[in-house]
N, CA, C and O of each residue as an XYZ file, in Angstrom:
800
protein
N     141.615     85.691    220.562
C     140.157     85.663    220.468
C     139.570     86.772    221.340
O     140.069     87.189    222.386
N     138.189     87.283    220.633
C     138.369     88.587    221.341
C     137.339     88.129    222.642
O     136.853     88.976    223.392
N     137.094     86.695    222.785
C     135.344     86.466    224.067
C     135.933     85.571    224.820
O     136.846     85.235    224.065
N     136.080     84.865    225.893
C     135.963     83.730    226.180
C     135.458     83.887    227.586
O     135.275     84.891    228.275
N     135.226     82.166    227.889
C     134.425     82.447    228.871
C     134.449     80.457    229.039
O     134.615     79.713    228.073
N     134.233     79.963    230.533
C     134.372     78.725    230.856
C     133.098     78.370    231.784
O     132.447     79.306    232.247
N     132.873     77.555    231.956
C     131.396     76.911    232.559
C     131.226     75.148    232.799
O     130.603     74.299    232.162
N     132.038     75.077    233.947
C     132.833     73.523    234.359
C     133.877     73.540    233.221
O     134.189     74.510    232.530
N     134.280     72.485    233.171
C     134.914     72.175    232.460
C     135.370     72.651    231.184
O     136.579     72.630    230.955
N     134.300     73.216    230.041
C     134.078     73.565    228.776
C     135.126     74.781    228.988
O     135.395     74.897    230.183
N     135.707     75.601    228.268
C     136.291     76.176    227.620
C     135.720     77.175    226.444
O     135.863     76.400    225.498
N     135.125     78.467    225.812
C     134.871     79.037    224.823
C     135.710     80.024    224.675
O     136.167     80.655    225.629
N     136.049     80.298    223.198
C     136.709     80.991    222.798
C     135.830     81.918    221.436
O     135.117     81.292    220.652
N     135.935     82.795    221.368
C     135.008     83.312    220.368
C     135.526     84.985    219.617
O     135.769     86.035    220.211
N     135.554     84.720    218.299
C     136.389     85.651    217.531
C     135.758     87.315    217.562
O     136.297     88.419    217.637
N     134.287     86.821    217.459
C     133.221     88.398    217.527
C     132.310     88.350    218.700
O     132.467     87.606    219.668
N     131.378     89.178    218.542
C     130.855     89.158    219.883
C     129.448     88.414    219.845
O     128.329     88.905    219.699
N     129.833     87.072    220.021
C     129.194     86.446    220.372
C     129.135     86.020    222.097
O     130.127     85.771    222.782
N     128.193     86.016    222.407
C     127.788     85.366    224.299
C     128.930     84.330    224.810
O     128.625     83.142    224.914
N     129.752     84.603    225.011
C     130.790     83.541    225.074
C     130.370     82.253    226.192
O     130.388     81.023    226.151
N     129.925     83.481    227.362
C     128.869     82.498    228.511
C     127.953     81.924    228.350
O     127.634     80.992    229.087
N     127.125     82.384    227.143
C     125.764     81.440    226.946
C     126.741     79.706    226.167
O     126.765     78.481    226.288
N     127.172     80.490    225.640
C     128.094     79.001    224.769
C     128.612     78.292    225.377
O     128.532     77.163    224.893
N     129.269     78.350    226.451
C     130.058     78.080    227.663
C     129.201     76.721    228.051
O     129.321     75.522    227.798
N     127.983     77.796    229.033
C     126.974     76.918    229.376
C     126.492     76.158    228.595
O     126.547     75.024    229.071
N     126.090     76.169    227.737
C     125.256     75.321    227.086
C     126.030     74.216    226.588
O     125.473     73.134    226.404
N     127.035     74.343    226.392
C     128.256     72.621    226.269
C     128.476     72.310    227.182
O     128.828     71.131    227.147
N     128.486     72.761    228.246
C     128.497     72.322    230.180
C     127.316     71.476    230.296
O     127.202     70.431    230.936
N     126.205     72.260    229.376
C     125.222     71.807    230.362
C     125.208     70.173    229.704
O     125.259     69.153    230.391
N     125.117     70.231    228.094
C     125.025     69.411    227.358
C     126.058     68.192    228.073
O     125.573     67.084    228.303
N     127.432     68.469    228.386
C     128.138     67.367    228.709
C     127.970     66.102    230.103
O     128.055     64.890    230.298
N     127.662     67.478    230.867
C     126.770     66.668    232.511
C     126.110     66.130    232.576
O     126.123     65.109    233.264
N     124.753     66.704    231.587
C     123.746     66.090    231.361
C     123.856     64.725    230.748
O     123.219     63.905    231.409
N     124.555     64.133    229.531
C     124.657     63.184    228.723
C     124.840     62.383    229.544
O     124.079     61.432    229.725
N     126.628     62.759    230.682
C     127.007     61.854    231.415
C     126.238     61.134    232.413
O     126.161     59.916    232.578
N     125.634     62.158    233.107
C     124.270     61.622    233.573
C     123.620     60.621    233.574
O     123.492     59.891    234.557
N     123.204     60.469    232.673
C     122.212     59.810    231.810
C     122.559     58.927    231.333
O     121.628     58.127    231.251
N     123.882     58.373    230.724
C     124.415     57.489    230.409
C     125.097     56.542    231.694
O     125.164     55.314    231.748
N     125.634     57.675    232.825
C     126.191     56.875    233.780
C     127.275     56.085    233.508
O     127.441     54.965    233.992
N     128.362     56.890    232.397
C     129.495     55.573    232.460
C     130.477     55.170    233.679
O     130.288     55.857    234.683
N     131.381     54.294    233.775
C     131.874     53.786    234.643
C     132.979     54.772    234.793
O     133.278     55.412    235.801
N     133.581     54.785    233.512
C     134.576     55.476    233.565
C     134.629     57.005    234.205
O     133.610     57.693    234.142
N     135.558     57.406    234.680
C     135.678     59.207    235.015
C     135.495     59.696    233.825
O     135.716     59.222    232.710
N     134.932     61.014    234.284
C     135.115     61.930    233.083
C     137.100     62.498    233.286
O     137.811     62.317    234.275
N     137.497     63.216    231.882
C     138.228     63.979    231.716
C     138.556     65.192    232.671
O     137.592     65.949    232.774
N     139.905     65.656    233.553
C     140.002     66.360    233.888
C     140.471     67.500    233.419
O     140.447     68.475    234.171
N     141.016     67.634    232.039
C     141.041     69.114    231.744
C     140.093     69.346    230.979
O     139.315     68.546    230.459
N     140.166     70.914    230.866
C     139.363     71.354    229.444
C     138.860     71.221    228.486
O     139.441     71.775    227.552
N     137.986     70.710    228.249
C     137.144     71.091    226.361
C     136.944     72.088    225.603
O     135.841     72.577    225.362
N     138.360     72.580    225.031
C     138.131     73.754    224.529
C     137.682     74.100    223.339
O     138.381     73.684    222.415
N     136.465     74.915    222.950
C     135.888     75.013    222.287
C     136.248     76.244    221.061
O     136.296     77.333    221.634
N     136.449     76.352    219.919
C     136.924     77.869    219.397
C     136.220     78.214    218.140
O     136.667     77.720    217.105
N     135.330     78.882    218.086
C     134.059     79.410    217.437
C     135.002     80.486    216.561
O     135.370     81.505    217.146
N     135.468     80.233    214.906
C     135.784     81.237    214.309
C     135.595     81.873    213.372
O     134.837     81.367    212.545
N     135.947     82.706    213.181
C     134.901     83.865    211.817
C     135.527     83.560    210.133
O     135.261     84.192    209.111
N     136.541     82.217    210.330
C     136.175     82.039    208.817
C     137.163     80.549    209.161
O     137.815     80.237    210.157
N     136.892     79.755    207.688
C     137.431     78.365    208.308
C     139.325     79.115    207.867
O     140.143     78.379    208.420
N     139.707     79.733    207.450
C     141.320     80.074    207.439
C     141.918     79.996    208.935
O     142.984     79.606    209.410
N     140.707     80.562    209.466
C     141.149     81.085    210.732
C     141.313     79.454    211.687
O     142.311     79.538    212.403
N     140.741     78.348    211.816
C     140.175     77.237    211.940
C     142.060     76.425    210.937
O     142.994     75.812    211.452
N     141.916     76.701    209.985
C     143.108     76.084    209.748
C     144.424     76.444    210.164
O     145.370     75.657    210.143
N     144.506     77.973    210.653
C     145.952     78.200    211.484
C     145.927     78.088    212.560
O     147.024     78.292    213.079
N     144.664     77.689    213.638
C     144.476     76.272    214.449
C     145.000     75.202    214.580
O     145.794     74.699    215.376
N     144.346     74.826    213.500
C     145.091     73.136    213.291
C     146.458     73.146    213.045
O     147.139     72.182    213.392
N     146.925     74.061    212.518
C     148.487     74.289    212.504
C     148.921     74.858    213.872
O     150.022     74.414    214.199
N     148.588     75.383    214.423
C     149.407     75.543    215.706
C     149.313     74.598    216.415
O     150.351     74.151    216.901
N     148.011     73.957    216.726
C     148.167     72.478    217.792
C     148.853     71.409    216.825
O     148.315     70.316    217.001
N     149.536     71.376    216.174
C     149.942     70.415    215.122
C     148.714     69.199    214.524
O     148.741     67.975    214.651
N     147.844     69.939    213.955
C     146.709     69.028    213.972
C     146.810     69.013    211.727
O     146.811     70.051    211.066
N     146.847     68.229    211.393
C     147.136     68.375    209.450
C     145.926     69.046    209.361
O     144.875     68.805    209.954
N     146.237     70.088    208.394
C     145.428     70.911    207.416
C     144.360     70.264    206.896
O     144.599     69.417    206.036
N     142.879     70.527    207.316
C     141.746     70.143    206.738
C     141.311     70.590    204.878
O     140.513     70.196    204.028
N     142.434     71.654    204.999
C     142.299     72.013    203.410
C     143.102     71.340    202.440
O     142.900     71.425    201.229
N     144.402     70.385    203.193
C     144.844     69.870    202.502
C     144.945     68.351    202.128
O     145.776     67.659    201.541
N     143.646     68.123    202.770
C     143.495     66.642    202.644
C     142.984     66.628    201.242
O     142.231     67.379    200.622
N     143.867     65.133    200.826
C     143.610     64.719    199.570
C     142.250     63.984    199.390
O     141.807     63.217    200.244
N     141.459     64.344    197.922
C     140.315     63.212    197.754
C     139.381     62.973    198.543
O     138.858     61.907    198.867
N     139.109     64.452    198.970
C     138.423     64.595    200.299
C     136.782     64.756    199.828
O     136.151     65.526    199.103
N     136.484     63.602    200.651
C     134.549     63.568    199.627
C     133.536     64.340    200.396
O     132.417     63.845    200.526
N     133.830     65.603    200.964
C     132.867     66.713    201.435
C     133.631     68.286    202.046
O     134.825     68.491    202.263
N     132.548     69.165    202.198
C     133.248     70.592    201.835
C     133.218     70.158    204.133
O     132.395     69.723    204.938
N     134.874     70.727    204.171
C     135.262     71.096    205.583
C     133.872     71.926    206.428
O     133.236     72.924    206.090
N     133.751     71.065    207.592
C     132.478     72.185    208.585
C     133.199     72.359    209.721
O     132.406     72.768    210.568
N     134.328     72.259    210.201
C     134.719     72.079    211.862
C     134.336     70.726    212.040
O     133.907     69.780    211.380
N     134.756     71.097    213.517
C     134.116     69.356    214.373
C     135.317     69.301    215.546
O     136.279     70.038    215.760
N     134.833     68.124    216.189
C     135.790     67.490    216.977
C     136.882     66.858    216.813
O     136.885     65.842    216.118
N     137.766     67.215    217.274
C     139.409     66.680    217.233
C     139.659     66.206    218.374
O     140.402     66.873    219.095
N     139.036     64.726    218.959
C     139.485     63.713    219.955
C     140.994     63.643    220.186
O     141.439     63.653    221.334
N     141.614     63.588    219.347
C     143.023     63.384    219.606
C     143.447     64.501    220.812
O     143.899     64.284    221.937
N     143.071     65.981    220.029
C     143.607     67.026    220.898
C     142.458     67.559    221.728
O     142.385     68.788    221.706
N     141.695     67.042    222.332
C     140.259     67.610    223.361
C     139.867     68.802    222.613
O     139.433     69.624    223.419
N     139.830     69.307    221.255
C     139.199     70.602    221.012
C     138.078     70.566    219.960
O     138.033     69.837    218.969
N     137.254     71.409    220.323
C     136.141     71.647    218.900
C     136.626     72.804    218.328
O     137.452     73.474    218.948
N     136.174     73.192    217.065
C     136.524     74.245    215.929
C     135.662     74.374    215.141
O     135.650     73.628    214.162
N     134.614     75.411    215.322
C     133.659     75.674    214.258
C     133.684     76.614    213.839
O     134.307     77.581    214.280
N     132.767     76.556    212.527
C     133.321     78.119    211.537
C     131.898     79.178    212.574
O     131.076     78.424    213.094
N     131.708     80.311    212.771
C     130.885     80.955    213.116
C     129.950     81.410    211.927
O     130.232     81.879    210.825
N     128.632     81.085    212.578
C     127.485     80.885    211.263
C     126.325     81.899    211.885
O     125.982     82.118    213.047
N     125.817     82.482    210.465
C     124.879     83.778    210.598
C     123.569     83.269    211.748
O     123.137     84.049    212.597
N     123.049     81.821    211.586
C     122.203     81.539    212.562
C     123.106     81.055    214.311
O     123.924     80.143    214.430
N     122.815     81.611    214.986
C     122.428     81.638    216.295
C     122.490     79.983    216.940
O     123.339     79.381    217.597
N     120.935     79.551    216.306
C     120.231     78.622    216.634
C     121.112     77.260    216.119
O     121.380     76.272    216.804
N     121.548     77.562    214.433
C     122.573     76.698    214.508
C     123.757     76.398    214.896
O     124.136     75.239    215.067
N     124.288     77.173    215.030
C     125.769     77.515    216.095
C     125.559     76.506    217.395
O     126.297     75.549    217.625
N     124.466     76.875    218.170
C     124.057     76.451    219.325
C     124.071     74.991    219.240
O     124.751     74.448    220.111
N     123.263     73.938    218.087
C     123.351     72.937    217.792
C     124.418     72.317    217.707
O     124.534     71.319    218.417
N     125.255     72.610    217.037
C     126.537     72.567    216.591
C     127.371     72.319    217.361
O     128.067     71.393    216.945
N     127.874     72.931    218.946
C     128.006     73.258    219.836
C     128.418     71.872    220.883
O     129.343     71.314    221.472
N     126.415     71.810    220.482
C     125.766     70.398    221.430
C     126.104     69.658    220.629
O     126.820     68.945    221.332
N     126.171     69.150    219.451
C     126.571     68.097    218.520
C     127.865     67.512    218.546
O     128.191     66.349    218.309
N     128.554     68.492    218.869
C     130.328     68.207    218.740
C     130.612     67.928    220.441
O     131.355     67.011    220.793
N     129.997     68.738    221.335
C     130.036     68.434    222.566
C     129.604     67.110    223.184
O     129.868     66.866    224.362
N     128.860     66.139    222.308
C     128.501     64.825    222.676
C     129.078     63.899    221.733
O     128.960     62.678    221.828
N     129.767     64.563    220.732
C     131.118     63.701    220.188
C     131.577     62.890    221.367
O     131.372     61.744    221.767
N     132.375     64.067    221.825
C     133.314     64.520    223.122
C     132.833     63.079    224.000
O     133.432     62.005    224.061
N     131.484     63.498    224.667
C     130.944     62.399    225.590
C     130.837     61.133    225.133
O     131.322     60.284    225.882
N     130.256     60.677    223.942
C     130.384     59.252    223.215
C     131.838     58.125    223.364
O     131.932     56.923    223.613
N     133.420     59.838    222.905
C     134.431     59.212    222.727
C     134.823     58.633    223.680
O     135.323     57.519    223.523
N     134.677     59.426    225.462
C     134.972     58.480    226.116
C     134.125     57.676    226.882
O     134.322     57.500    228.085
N     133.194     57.176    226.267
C     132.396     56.243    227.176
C     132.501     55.204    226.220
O     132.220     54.077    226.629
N     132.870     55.341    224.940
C     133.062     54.014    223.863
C     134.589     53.871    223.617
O     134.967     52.903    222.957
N     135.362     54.631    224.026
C     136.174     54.901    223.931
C     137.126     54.762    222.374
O     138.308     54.437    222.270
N     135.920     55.218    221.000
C     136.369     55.321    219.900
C     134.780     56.047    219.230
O     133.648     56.141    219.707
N     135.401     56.465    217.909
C     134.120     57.040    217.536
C     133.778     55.352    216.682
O     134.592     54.508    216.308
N     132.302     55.351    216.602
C     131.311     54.674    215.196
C     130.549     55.435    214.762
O     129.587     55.835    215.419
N     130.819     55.833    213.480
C     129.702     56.604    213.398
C     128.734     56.613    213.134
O     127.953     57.564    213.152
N     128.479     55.035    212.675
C     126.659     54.805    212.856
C     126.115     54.815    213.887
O     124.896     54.650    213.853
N     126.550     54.943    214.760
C     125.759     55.662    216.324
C     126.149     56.699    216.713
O     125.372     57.388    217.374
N     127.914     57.321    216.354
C     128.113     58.326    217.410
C     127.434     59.535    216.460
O     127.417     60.632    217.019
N     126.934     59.496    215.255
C     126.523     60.708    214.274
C     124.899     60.893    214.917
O     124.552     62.023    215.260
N     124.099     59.922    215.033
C     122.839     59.742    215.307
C     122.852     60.430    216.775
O     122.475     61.569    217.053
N     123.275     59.646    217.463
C     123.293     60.212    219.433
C     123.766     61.257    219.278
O     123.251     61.878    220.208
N     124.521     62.081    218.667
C     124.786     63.663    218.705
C     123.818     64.322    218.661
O     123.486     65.088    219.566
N     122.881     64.060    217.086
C     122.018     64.165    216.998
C     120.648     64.436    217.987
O     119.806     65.334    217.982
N     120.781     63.576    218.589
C     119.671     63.288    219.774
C     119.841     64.315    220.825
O     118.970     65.113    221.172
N     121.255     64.208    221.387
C     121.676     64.941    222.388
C     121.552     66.453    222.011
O     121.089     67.102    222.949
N     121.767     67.016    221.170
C     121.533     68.272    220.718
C     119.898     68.482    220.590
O     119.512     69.647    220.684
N     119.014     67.567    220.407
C     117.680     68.381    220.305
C     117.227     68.191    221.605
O     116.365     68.956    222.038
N     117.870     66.880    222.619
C     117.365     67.084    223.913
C     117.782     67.979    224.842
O     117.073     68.382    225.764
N     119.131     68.373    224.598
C     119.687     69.524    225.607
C     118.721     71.173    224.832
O     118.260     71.909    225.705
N     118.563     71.477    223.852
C     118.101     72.231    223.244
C     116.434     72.687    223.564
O     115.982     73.714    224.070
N     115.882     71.684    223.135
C     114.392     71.271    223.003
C     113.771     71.067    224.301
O     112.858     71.748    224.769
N     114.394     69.984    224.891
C     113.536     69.233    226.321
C     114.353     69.543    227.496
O     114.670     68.576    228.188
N     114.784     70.789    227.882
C     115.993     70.978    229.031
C     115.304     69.938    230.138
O     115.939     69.224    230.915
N     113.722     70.030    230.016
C     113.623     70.034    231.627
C     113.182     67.980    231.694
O     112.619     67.345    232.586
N     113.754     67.505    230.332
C     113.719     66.017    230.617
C     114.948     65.365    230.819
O     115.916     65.379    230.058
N     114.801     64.597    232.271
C     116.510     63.854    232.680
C     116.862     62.566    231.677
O     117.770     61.780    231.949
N     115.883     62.425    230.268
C     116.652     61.536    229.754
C     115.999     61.521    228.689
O     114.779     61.598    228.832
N     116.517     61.423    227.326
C     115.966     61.520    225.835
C     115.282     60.105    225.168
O     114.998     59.937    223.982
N     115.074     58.971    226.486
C     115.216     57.653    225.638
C     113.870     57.713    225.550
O     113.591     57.310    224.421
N     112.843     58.013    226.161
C     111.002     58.443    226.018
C     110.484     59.093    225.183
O     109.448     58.713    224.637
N     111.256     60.558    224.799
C     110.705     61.351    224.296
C     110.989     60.971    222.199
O     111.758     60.167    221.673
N     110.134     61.817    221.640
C     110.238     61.512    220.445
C     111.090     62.982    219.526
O     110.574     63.918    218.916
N     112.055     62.760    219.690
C     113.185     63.901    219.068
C     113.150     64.282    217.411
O     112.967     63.514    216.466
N     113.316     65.277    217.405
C     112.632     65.924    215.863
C     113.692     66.378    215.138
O     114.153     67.481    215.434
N     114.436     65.399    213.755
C     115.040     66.370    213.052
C     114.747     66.343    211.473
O     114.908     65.438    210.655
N     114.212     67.784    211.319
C     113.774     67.331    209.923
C     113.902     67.342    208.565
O     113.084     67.046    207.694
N     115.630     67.918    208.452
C     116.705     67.683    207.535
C     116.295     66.150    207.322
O     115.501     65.747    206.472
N     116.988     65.371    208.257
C     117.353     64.132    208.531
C     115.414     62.869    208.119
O     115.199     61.926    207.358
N     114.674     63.513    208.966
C     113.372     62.630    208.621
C     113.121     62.886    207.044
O     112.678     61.891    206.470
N     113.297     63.902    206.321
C     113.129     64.408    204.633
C     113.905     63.058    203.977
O     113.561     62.111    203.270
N     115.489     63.640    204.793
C     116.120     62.238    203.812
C     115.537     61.144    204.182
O     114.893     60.627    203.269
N     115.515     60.589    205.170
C     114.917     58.859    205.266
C     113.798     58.492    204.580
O     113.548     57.335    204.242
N     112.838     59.838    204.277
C     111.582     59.489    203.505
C     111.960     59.371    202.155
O     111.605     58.433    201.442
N     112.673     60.304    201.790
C     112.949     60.176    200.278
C     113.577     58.902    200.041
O     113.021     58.017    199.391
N     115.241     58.731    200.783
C     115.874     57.240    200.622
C     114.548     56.040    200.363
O     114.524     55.408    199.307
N     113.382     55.801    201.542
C     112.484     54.795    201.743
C     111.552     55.416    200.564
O     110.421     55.528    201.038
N     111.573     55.786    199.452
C     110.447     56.231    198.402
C     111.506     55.850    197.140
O     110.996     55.318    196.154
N     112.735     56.064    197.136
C     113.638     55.737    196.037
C     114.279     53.933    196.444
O     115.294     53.676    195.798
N     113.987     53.226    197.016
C     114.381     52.096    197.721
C     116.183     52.065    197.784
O     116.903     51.082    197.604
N     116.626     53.579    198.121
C     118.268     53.877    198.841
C     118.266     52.967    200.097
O     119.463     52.867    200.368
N     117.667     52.354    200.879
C     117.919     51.894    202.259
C     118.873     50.998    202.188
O     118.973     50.207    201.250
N     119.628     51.046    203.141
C     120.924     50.118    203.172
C     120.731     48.866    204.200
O     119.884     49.365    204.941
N     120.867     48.126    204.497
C     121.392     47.043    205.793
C     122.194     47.412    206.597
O     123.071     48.129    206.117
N     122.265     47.207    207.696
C     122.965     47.662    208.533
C     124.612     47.605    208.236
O     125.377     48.567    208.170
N     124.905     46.266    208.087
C     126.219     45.732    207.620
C     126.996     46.714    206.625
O     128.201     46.966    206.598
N     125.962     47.198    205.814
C     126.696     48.235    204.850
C     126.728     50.079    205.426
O     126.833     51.095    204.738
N     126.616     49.950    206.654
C     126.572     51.189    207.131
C     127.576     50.818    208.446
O     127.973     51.840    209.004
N     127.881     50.030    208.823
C     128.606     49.646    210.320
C     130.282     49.574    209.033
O     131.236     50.117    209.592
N     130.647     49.036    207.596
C     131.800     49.206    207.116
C     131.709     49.836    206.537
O     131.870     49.439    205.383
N     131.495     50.845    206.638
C     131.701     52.373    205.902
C     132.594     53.467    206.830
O     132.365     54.093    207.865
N     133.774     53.354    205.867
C     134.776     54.300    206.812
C     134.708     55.609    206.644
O     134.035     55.918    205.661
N     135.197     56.579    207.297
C     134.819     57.898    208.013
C     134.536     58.604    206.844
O     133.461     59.204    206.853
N     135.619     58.735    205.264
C     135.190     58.926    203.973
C     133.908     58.798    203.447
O     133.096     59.667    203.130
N     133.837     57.390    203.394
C     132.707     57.025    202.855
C     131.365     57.487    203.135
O     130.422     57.839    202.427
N     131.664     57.326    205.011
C     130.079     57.642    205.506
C     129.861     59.376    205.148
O     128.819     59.618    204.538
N     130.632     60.419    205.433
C     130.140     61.181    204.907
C     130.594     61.917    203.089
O     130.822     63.087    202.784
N     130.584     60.934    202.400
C     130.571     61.237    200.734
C     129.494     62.090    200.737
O     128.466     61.795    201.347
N     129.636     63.286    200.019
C     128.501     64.070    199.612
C     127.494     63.578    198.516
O     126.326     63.950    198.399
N     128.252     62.550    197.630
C     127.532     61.872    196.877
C     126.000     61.551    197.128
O     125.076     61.603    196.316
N     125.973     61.149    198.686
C     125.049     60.360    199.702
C     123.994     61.305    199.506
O     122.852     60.868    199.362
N     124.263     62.854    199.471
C     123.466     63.634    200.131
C     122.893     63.428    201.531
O     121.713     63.727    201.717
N     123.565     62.986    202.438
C     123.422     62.730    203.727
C     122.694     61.792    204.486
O     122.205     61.760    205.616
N     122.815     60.635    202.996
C     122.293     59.265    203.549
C     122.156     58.734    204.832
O     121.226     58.500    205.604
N     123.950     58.563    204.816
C     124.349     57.630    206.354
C     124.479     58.386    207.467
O     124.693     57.806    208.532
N     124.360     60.013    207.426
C     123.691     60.527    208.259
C     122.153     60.344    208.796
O     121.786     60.278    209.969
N     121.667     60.305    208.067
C     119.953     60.187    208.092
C     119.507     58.869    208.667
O     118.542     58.736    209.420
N     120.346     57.849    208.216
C     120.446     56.739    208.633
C     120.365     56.466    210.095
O     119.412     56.192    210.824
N     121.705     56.626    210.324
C     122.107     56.807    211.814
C     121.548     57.071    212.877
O     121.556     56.454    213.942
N     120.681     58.704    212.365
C     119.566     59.234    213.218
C     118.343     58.020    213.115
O     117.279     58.161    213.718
């Protein structure tokens, strides 16, 4: 990788020249902050969160093949197009590098409070851990200078579009049918990003 660059804990790795330090920081800041704020009991993690920002998902799959992680291209019956993400098993994120900036940055914070969720619940759900990413990314982003997101009113408006439309087509689900929906299911593209929208 031709950038990298570390900022506590976090780890960046980066294929072009992207700010490797701004990236650095900003999943540092995102992770302290959460912990913070949440205050779990537990310690945090003592190694690395390494992060690896790359310039096409091929590059992202001879990744996953070197940490012995299975091929995201070769999953069978797979109900949405591969974006990166978090790999709990092996402490790493892997995202494809994207023409916006701003989303990269999100992205970043999104997968970086994976990270924080997994060990303070110590498993993902993703009817909460998809939503609180969510959150955590527009508060580390949006509100640096607030010590906690539970006051403020957080804005996403992918996500508010779908809930209006779902609540205008009567799509709304019960909870029950969103808490057994396994990792497939919840994100089926079918949904168009229902049980995402949900969540939030």
């Amino acid at each position: 990788f031709a950038n990298s660059a570390r900022a506590g804990r976090m780890e960046v790795f980066t294929e072009n020249a992207l700010d490797a330090d701004r990236l650095a920081f900003l999943a540092n800041e995102t992770y302290t902050r959460t912990r913070a704020w949440l205050q779990p009991a537990n310690p945090a993690k003592t190694f690395p969160l390494r992060i690896y920002i790359c310039a096409s998902l091929d590059r992202i799959y001879q990744l996953e093949e070197y940490h012995r992680i299975p091929r995201s291209d070769k999953v069978k019956n797979r109900t949405f197009a591969f974006r990166g993400g978090y790999y709990s098993r092996n402490y790493i994120i892997m995202l494809p590098q994207l023409e916006s900036i701003a989303d990269l940055e999100w992205n970043i914070c999104h997968e970086t409070a994976h990270a924080v969720f997994e060990e303070v619940a110590g498993q993902s759900y993703d009817v909460f851990n998809e939503g609180f990413a969510d959150l955590v990314a527009y508060w580390t982003l949006h509100q640096p200078g607030k010590p906690s997101p539970q006051e403020n009113h957080a804005r996403q408006g992918s996500m508010e579009t779908r809930l209006a439309k779902a609540h205008g087509t009567a799509e709304m689900w019960p909870l029950r049918d969103l808490l057994f929906r396994n990792y497939w299911q919840f994100r089926d593209e079918k949904l168009d990003w229902l049980a995402f929208a949900l969540s939030w």
